[in-house]
Each structure stands twice: as C-alpha cells, then as structure tokens.
Predicted model as a PDB file, atoms N, CA, C, CB and O in Angstrom, pLDDT in the B-factor column:
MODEL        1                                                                  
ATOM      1  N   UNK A   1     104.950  81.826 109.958  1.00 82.00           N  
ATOM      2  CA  UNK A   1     104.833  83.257 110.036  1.00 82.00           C  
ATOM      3  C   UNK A   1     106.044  83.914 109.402  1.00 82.00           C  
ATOM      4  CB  UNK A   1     104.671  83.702 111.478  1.00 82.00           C  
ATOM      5  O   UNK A   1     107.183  83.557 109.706  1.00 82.00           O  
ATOM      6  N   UNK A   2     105.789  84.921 108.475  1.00 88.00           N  
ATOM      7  CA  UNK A   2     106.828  85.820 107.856  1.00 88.00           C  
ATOM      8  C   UNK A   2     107.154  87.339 108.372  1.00 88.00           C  
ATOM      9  CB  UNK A   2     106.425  85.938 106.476  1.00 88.00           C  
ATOM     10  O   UNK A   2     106.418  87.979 109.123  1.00 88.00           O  
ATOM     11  N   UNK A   3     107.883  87.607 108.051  1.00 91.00           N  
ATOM     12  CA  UNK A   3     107.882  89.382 109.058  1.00 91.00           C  
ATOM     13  C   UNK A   3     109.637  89.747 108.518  1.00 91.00           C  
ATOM     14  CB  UNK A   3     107.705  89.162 111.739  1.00 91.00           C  
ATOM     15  O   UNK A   3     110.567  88.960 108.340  1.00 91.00           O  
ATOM     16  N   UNK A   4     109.588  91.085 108.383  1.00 94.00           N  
ATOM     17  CA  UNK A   4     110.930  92.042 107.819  1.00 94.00           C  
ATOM     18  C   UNK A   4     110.847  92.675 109.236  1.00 94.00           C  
ATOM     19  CB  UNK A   4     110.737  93.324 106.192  1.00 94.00           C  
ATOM     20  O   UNK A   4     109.941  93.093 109.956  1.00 94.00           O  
ATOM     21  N   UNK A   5     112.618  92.522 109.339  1.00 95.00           N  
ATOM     22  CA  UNK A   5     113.177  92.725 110.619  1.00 95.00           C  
ATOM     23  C   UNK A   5     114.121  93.942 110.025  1.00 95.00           C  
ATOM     24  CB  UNK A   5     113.962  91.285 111.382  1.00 95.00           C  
ATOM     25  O   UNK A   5     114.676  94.058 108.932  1.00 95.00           O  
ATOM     26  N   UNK A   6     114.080  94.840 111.236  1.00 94.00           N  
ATOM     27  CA  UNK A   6     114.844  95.613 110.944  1.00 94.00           C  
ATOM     28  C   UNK A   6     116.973  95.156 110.643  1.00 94.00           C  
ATOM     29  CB  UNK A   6     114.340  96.527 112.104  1.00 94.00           C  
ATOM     30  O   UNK A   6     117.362  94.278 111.412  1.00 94.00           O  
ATOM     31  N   UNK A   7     117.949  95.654 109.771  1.00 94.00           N  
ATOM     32  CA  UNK A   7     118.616  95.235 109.985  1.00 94.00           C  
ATOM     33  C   UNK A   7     119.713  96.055 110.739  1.00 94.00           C  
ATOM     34  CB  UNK A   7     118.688  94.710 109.113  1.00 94.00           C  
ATOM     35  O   UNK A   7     120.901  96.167 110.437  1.00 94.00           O  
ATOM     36  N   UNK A   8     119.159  96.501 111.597  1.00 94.00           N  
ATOM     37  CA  UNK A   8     120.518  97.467 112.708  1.00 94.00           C  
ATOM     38  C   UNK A   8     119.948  97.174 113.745  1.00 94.00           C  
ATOM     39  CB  UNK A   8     120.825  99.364 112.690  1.00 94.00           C  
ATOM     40  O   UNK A   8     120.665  96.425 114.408  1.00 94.00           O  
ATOM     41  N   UNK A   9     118.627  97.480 114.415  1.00 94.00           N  
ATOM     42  CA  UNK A   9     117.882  96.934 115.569  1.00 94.00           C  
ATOM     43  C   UNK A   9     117.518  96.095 115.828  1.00 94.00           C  
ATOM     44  CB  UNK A   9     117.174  97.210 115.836  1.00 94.00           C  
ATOM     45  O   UNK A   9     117.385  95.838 117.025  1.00 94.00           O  
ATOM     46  N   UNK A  10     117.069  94.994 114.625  1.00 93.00           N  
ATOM     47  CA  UNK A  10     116.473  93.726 114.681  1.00 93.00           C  
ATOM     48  C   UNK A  10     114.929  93.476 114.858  1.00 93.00           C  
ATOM     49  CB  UNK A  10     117.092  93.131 115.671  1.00 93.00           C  
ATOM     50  O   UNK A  10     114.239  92.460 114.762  1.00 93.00           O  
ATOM     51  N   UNK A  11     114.697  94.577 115.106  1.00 93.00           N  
ATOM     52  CA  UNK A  11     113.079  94.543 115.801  1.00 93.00           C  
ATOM     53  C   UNK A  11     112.169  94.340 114.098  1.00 93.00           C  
ATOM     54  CB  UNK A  11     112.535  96.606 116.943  1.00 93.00           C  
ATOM     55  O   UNK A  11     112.567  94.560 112.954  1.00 93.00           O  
ATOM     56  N   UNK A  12     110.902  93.857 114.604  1.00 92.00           N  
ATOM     57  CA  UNK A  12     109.817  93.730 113.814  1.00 92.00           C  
ATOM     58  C   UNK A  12     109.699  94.693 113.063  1.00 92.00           C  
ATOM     59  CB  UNK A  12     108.766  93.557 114.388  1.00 92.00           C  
ATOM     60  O   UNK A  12     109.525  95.766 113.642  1.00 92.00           O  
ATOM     61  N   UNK A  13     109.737  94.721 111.660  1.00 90.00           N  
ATOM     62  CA  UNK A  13     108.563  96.105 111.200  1.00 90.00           C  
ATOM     63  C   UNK A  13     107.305  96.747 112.046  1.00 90.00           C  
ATOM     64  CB  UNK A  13     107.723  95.628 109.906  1.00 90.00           C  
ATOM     65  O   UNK A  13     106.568  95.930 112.599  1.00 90.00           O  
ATOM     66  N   UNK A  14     107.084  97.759 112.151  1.00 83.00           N  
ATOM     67  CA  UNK A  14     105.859  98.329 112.400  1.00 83.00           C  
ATOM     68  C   UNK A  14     104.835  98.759 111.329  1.00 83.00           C  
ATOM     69  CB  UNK A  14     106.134  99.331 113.087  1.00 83.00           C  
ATOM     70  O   UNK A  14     105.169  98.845 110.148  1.00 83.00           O  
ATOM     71  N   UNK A  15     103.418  99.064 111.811  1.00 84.00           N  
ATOM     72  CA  UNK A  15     102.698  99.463 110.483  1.00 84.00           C  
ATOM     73  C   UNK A  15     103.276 100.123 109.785  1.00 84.00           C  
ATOM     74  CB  UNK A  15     101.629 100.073 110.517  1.00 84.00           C  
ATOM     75  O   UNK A  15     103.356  99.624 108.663  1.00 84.00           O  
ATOM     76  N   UNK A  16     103.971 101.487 109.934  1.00 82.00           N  
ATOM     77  CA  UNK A  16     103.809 103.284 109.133  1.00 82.00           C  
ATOM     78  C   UNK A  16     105.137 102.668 108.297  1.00 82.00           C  
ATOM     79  CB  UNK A  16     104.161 105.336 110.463  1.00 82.00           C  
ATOM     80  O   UNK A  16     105.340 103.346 107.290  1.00 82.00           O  
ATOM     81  N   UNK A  17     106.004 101.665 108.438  1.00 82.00           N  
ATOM     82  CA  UNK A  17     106.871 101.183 107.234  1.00 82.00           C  
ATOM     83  C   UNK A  17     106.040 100.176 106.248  1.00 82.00           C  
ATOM     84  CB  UNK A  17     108.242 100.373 107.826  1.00 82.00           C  
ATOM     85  O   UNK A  17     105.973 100.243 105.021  1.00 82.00           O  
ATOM     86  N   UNK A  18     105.548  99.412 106.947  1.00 87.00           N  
ATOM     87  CA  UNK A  18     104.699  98.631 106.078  1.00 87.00           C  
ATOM     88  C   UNK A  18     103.862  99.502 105.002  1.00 87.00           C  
ATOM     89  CB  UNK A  18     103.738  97.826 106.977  1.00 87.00           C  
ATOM     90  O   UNK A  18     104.053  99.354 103.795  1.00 87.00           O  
ATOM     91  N   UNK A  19     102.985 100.358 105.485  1.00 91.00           N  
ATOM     92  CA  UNK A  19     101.823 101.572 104.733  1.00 91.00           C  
ATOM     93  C   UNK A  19     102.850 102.297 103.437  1.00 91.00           C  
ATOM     94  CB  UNK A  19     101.207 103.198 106.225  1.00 91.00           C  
ATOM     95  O   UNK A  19     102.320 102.668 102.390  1.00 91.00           O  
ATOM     96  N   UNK A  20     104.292 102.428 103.654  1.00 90.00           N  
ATOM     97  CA  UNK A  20     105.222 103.258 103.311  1.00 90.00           C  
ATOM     98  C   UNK A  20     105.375 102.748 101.674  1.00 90.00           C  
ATOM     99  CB  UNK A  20     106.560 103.149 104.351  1.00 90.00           C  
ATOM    100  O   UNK A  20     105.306 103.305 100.578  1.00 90.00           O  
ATOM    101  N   UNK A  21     105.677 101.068 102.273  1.00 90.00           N  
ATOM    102  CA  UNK A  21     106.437 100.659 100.871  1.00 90.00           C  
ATOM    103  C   UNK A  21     105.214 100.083 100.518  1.00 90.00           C  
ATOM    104  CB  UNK A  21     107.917  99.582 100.813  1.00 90.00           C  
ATOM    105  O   UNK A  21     105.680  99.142  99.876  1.00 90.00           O  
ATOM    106  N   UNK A  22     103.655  99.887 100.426  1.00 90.00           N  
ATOM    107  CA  UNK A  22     102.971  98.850 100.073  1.00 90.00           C  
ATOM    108  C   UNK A  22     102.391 100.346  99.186  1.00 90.00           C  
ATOM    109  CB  UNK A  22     102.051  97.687 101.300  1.00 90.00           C  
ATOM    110  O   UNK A  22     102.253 100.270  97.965  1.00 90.00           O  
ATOM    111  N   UNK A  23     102.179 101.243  99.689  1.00 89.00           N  
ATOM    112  CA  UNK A  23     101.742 102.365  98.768  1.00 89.00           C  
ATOM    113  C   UNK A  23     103.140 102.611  97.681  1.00 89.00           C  
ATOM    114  CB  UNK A  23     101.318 103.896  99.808  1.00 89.00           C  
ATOM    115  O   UNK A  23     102.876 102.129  96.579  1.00 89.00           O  
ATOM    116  N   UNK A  24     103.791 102.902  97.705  1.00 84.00           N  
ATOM    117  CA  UNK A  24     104.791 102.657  96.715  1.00 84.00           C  
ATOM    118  C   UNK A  24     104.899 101.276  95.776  1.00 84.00           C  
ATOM    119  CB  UNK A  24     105.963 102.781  97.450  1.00 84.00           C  
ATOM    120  O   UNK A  24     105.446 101.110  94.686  1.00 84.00           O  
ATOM    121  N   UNK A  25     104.514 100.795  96.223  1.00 85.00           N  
ATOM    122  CA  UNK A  25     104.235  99.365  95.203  1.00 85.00           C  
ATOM    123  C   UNK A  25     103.148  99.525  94.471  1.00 85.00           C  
ATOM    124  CB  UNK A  25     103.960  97.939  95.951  1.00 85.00           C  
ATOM    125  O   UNK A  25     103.136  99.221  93.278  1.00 85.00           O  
ATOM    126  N   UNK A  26     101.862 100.138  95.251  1.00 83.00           N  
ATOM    127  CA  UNK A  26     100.866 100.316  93.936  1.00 83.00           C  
ATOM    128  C   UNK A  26     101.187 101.261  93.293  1.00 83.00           C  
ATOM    129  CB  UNK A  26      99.469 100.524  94.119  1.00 83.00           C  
ATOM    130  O   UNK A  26     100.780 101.387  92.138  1.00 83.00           O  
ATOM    131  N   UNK A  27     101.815 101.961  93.746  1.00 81.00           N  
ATOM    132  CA  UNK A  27     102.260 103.681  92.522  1.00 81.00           C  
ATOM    133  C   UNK A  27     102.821 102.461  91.307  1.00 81.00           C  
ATOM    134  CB  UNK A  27     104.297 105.402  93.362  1.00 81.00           C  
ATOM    135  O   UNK A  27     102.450 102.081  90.197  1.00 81.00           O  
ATOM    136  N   UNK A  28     103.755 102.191  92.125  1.00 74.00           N  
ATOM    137  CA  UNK A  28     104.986 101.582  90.755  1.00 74.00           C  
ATOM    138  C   UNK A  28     104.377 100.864  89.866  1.00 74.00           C  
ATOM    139  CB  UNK A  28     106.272 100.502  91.188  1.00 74.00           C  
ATOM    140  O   UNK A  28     104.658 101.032  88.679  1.00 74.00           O  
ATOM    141  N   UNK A  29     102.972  99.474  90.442  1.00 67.00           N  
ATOM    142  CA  UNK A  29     102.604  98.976  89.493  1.00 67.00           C  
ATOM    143  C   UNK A  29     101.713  99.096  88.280  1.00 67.00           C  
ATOM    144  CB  UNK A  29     102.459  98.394  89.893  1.00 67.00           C  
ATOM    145  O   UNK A  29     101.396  98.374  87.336  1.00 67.00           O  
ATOM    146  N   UNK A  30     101.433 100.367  88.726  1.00 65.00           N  
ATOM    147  CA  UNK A  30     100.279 100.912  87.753  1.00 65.00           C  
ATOM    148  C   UNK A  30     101.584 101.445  86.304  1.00 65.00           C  
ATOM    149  CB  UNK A  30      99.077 102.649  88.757  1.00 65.00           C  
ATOM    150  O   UNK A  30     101.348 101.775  85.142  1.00 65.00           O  
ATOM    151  N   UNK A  31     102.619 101.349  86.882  1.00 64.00           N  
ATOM    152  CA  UNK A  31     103.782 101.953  85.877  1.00 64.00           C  
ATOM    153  C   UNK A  31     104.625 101.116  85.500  1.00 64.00           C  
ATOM    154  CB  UNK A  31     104.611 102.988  86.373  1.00 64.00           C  
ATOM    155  O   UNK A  31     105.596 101.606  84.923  1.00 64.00           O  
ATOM    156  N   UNK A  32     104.607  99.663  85.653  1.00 65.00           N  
ATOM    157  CA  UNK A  32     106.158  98.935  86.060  1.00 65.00           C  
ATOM    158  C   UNK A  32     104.913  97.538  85.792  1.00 65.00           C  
ATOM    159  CB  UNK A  32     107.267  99.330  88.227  1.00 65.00           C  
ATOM    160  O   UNK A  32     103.715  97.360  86.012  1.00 65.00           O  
ATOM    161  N   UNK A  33     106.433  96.517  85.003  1.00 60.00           N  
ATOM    162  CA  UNK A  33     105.854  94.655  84.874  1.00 60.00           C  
ATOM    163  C   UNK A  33     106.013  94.143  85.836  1.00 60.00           C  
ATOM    164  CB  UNK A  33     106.521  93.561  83.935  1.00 60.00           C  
ATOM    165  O   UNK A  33     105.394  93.109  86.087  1.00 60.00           O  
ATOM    166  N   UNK A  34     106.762  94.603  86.576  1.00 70.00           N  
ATOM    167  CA  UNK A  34     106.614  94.078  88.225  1.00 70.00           C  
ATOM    168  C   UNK A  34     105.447  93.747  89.269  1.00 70.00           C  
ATOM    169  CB  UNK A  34     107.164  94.990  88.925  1.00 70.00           C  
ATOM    170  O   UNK A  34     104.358  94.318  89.316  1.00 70.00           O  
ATOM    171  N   UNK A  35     105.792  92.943  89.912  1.00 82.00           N  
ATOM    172  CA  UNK A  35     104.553  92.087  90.717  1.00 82.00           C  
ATOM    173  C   UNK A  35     104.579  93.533  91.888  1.00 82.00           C  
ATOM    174  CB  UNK A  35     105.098  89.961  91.573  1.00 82.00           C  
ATOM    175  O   UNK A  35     105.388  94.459  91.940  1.00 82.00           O  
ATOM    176  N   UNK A  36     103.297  93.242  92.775  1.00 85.00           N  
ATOM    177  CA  UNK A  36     103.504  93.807  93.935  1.00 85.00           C  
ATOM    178  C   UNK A  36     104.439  93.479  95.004  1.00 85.00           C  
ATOM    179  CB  UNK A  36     102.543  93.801  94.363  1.00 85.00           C  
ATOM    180  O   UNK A  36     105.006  94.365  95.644  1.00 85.00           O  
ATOM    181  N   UNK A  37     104.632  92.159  95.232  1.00 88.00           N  
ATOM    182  CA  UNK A  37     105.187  92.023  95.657  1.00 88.00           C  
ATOM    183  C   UNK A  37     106.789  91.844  95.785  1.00 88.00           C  
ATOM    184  CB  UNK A  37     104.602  91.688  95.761  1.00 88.00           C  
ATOM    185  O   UNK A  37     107.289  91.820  96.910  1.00 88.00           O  
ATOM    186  N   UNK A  38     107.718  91.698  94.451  1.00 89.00           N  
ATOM    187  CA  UNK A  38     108.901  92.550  93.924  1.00 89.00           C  
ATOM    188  C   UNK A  38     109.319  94.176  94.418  1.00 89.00           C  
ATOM    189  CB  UNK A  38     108.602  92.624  92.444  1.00 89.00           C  
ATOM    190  O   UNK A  38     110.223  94.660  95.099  1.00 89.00           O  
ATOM    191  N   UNK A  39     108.444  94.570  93.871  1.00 88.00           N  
ATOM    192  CA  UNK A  39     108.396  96.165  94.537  1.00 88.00           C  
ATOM    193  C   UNK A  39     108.277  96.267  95.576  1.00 88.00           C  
ATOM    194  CB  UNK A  39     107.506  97.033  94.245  1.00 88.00           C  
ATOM    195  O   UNK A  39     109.071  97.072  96.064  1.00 88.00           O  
ATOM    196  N   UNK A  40     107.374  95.648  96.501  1.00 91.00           N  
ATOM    197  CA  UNK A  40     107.424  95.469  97.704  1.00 91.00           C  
ATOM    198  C   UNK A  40     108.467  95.603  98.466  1.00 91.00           C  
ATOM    199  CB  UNK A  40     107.062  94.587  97.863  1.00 91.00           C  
ATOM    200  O   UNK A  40     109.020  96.512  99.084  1.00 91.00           O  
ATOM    201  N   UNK A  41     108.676  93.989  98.199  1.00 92.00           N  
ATOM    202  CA  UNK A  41     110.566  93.440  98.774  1.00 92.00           C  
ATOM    203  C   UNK A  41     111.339  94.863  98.477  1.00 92.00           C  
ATOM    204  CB  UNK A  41     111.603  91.772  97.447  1.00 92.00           C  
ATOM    205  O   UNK A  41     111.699  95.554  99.430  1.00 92.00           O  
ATOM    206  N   UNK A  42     111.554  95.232  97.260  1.00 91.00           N  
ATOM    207  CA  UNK A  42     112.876  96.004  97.062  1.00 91.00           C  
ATOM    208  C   UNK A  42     112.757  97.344  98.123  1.00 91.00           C  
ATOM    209  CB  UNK A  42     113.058  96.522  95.290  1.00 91.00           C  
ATOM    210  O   UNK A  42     113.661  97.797  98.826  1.00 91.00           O  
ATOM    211  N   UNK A  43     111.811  97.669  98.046  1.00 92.00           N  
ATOM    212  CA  UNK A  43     111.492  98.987  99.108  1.00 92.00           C  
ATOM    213  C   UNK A  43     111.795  98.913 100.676  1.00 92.00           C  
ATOM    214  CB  UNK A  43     109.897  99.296  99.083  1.00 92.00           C  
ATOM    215  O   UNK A  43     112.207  99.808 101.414  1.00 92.00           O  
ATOM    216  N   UNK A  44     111.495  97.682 100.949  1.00 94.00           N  
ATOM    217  CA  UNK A  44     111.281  97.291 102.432  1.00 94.00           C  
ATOM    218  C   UNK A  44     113.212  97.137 102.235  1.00 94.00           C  
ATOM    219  CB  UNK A  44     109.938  95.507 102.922  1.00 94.00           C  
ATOM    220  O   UNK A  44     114.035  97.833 102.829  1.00 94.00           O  
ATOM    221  N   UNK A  45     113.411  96.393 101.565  1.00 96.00           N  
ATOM    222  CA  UNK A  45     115.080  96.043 101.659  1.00 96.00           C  
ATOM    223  C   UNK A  45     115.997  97.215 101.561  1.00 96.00           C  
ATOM    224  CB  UNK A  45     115.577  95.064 100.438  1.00 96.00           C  
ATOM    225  O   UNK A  45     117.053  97.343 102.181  1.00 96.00           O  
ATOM    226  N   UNK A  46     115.291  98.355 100.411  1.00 94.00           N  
ATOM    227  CA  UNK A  46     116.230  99.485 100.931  1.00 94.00           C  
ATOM    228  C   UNK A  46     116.276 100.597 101.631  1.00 94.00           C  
ATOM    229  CB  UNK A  46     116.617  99.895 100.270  1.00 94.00           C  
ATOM    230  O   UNK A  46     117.081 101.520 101.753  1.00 94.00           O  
ATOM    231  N   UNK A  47     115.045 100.270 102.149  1.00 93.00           N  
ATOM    232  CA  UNK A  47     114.749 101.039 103.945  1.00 93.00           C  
ATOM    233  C   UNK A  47     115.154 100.433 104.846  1.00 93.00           C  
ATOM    234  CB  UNK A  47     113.324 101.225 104.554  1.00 93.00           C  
ATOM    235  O   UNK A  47     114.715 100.686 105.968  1.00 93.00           O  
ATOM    236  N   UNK A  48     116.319  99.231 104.619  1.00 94.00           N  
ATOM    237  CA  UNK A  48     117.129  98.708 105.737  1.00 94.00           C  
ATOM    238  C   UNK A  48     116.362  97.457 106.684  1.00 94.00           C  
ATOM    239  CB  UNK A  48     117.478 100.034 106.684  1.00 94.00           C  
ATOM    240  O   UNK A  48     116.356  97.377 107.912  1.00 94.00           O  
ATOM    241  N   UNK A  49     115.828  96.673 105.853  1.00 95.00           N  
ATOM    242  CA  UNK A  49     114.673  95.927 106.187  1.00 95.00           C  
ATOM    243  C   UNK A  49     115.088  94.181 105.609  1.00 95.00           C  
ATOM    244  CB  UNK A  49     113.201  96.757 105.333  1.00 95.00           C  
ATOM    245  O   UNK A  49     115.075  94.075 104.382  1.00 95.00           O  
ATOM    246  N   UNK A  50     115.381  93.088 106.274  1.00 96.00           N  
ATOM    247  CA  UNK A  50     114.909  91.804 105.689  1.00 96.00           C  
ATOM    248  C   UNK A  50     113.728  90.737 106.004  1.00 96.00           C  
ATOM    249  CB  UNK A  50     115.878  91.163 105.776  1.00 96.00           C  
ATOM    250  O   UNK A  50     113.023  90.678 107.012  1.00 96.00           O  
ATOM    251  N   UNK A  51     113.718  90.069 105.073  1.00 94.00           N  
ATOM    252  CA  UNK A  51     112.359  89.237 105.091  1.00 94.00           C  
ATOM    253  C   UNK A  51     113.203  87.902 105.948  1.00 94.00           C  
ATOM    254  CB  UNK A  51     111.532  88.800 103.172  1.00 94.00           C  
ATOM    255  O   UNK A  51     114.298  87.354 105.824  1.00 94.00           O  
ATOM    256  N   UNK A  52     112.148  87.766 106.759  1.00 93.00           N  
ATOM    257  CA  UNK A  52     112.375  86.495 107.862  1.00 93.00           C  
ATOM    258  C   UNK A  52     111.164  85.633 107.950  1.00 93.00           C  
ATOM    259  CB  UNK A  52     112.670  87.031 109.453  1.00 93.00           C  
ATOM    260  O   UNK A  52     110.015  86.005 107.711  1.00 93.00           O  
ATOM    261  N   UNK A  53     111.413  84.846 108.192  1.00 90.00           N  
ATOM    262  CA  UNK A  53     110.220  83.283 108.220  1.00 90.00           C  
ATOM    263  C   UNK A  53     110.996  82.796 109.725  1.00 90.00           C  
ATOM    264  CB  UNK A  53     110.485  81.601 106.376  1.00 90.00           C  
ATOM    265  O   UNK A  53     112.176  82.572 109.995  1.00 90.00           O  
ATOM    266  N   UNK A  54     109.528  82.745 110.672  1.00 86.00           N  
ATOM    267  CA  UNK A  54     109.682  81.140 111.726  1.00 86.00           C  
ATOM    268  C   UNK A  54     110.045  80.091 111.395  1.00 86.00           C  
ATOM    269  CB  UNK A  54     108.618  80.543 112.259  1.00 86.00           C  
ATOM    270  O   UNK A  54     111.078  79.503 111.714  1.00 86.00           O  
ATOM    271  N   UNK A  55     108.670  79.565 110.278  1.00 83.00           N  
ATOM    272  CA  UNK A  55     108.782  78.563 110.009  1.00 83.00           C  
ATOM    273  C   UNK A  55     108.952  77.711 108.157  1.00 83.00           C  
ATOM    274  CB  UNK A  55     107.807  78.361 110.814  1.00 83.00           C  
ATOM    275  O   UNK A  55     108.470  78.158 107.116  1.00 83.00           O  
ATOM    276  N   UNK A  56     109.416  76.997 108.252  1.00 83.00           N  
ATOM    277  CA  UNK A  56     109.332  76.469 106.409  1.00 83.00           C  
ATOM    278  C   UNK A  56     108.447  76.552 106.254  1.00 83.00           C  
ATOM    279  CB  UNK A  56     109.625  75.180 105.723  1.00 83.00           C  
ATOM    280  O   UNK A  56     108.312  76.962 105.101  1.00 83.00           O  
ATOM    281  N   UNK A  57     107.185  76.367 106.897  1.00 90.00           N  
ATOM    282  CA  UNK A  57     105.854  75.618 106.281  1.00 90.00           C  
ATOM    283  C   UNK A  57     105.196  76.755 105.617  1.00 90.00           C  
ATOM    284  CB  UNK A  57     104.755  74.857 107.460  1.00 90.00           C  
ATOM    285  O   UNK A  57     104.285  76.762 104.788  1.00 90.00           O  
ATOM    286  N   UNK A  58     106.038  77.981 106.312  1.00 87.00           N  
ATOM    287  CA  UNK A  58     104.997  79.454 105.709  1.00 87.00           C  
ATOM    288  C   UNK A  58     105.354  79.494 104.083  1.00 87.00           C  
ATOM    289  CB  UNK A  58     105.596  81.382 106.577  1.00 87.00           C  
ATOM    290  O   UNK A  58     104.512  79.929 103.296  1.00 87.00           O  
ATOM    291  N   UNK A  59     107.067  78.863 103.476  1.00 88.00           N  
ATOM    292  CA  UNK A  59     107.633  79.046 101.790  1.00 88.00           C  
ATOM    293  C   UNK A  59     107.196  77.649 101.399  1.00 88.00           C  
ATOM    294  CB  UNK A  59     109.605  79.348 101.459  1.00 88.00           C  
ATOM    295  O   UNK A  59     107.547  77.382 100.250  1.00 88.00           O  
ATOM    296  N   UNK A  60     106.461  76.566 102.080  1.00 91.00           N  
ATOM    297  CA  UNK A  60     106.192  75.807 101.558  1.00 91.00           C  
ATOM    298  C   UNK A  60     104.723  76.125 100.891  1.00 91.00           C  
ATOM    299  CB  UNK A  60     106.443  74.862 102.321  1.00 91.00           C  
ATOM    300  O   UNK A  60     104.392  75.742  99.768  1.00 91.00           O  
ATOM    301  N   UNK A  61     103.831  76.960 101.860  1.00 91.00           N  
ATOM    302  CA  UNK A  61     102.578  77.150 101.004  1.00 91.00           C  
ATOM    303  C   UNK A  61     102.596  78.250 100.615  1.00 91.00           C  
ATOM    304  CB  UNK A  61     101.350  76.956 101.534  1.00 91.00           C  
ATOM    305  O   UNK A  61     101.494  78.794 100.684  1.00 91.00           O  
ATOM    306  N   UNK A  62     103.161  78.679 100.333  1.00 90.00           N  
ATOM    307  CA  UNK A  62     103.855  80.438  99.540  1.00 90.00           C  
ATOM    308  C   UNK A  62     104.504  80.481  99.211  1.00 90.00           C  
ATOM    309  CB  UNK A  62     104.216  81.580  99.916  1.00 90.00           C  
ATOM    310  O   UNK A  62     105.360  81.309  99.520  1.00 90.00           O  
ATOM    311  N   UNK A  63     104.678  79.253  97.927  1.00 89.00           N  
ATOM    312  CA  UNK A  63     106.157  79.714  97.265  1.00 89.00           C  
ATOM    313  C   UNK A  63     106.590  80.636  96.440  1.00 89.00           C  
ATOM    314  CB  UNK A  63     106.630  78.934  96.656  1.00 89.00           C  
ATOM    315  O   UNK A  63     107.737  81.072  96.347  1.00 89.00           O  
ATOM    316  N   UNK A  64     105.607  80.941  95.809  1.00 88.00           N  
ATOM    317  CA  UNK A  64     105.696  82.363  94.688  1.00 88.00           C  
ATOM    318  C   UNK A  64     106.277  83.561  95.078  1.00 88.00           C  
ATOM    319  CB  UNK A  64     104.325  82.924  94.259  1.00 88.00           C  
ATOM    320  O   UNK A  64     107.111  84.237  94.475  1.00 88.00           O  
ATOM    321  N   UNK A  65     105.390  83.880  96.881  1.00 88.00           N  
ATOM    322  CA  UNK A  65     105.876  85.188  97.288  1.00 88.00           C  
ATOM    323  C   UNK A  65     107.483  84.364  97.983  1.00 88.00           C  
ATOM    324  CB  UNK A  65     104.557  86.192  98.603  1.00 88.00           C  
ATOM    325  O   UNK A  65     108.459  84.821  97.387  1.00 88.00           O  
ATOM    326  N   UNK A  66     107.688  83.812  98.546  1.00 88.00           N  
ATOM    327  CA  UNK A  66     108.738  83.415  99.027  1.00 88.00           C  
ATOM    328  C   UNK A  66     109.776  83.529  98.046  1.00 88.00           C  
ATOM    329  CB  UNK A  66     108.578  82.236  99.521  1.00 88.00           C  
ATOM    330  O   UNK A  66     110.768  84.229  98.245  1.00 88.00           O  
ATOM    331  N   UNK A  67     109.632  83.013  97.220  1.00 90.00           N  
ATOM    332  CA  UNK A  67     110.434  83.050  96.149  1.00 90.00           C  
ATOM    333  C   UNK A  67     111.021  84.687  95.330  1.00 90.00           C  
ATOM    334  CB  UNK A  67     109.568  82.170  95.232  1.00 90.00           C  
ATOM    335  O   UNK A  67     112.109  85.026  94.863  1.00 90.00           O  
ATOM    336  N   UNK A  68     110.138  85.150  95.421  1.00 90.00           N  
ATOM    337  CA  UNK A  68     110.134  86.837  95.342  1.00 90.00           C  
ATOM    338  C   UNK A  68     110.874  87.176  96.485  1.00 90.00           C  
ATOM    339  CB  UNK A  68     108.593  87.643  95.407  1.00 90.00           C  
ATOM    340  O   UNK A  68     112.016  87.162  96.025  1.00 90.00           O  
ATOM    341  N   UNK A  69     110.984  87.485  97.730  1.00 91.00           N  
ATOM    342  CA  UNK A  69     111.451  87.360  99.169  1.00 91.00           C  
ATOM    343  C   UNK A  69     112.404  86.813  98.992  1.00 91.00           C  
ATOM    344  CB  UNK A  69     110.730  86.737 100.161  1.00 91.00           C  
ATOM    345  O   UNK A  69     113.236  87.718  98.916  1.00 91.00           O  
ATOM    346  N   UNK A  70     112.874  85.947  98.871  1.00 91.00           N  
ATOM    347  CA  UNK A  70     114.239  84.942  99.128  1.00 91.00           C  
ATOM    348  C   UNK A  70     115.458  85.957  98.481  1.00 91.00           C  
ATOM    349  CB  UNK A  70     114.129  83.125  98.104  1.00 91.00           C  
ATOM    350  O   UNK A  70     116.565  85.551  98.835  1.00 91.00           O  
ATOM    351  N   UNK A  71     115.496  86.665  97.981  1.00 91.00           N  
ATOM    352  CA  UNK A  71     116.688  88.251  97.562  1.00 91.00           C  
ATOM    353  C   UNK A  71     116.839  88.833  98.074  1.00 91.00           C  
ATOM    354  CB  UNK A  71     116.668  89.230  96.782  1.00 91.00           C  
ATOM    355  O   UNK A  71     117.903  89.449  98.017  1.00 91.00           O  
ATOM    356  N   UNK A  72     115.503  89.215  99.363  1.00 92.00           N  
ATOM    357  CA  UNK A  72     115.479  90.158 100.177  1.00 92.00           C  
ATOM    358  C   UNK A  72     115.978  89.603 101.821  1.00 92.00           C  
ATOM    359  CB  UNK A  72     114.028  90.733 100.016  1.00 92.00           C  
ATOM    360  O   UNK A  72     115.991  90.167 102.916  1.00 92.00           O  
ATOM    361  N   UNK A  73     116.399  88.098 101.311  1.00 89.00           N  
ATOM    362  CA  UNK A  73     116.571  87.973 103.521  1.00 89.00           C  
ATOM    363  C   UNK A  73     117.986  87.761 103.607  1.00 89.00           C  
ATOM    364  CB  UNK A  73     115.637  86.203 104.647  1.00 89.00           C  
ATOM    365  O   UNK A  73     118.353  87.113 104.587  1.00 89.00           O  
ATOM    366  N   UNK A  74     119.101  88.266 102.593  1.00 78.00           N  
ATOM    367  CA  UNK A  74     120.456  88.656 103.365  1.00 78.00           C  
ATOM    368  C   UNK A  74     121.125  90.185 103.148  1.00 78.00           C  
ATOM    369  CB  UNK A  74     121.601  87.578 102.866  1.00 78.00           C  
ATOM    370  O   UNK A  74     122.162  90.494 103.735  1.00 78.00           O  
TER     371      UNK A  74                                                      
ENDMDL                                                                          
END                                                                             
C-alpha cells in the first residue's frame, strides 16, 4: 500500500487534496511531456505532502510509478 503523508502532521492525505492535484495534472498534461503521474508527485510534494509505501512489494509491482515517486518521499 502507497499513501502521501502529510509532512507537519503526518496524517494520511484526504480526498479534497487528492481531487486538488490529480485535476491539476490533467490541466498540465494536455499542455506539458510530462506523465500524470510526475505532475502529480510535484503538486502533492509542494502542498507539503510525501509519498510513503508499507510495503516493497507495492515498488516491486509498480516500478514506473514508484520510480516517478521516489523524488517525492524526502
């Protein structure tokens, strides 16, 4: 399981941040060579946000997005 934690509270994302930056990612990509999920990350990260994993097994069968993500979890 993957999930962006807040980084002052720690707590989980909620939807209305999620809705925030995933609509901003399709704006951008209709404009931008960027993946969705690049844009993604960068939005969530500078709304004070990192990407966290439980477990390996989630970047072992997701390495692409993980790999995209892996900039965004310090």
């Amino acid at each position: 399981m993957a999930y962006w934690e807040n980084t002052i509270t720690h707590e989980k994302v909620i939807n209305e941040e999620h809705k925030v930056c995933a609509s901003y990612a399709r704006i951008v990509k209709r404009n931008n060579t960027m993946s969705f999920q690049e844009d993604y990350g960068k939005c969530m990260y500078e709304n004070g946000f990192l990407f966290k994993t439980l477990d390996w097994l989630y970047c072992f069968h997701r390495k692409e997005e993980c790999k995209v993500y892996d900039k965004y979890r310090k």
